[in-house]
N, C-alpha and C positions, 0 to 999 in steps of 0.2 A: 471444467477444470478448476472453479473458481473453489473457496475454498472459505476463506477471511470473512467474518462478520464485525471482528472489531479489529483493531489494529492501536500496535502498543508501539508506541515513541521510547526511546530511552530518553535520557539527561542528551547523550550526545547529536540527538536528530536522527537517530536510525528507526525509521518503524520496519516492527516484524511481522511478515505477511504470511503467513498457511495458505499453501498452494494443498492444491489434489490433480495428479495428472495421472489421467483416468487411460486406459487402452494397451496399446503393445508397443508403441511407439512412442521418441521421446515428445515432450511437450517444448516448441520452439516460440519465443515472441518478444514481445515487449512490455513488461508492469510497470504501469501506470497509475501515479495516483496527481487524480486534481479535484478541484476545490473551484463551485461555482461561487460568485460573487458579483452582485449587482450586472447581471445578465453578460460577465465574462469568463469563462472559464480558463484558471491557472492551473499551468501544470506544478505539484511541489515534490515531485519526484520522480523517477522513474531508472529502471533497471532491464539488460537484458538479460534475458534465461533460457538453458536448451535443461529439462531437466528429464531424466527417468520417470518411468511407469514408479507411482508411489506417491506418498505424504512427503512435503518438506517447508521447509521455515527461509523464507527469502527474506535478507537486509536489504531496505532501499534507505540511503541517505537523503532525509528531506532536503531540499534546496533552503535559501534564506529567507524567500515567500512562504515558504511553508512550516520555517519555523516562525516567524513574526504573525502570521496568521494561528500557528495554536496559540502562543501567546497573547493575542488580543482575546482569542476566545477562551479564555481562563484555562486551557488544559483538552479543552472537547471540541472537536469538530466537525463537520459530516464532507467527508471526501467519498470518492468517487474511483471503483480500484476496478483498472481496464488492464485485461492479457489478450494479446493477440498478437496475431503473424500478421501476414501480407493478407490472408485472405479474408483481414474483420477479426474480430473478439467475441469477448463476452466481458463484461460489466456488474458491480455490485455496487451498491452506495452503502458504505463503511463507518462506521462509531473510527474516528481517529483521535486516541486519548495520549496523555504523557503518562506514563508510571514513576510516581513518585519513587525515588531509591530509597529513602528513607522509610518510605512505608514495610518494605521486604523486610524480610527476618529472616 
């Protein structure tokens, strides 16, 4: 189902996730993103989703750890994007960047 190779923060803390929920049935669970550090894992977000067979663009608003962590990390960080149900997931390790507004045109 996984989908996201990098993942884009806005100004406001929302990063945007690209799902793929593959089958006939809908895709049910919980997106997660966390962020190892010095041998503890944080969670700095996370969202539930029941979504349709198809492509789609999930908002998860980062938490406060999550935003003072891209912050210390100039804008780039390597988080950890976990969807699952009850019965387990599936996991990527994610580019977590900010997009500059100003840069857009």
């Amino acid at each position: 189902m996984l989908l996201s190779k990098t993942i884009r923060v806005s100004s406001s803390g929302t990063a945007s996730v690209k799902l793929d929920c593959r089958g006939q049935a809908r895709c049910d669970g919980t997106l997660r993103l966390t962020v190892k550090q010095k041998k503890r894992t944080m969670r700095i977000g996370a969202v539930q989703v029941s979504l349709a067979p198809g492509r789609h663009r999930v908002e998860v608003k980062l938490n406060g750890i999550g935003r003072r962590l891209l912050a210390r990390a100039r804008g780039r960080l390597h988080a950890t994007l976990l969807i699952g149900g009850s019965g387990g997931g599936q996991q990527r390790r994610v580019d977590l960047f900010r997009v500059d507004s100003r840069a857009r045109r």
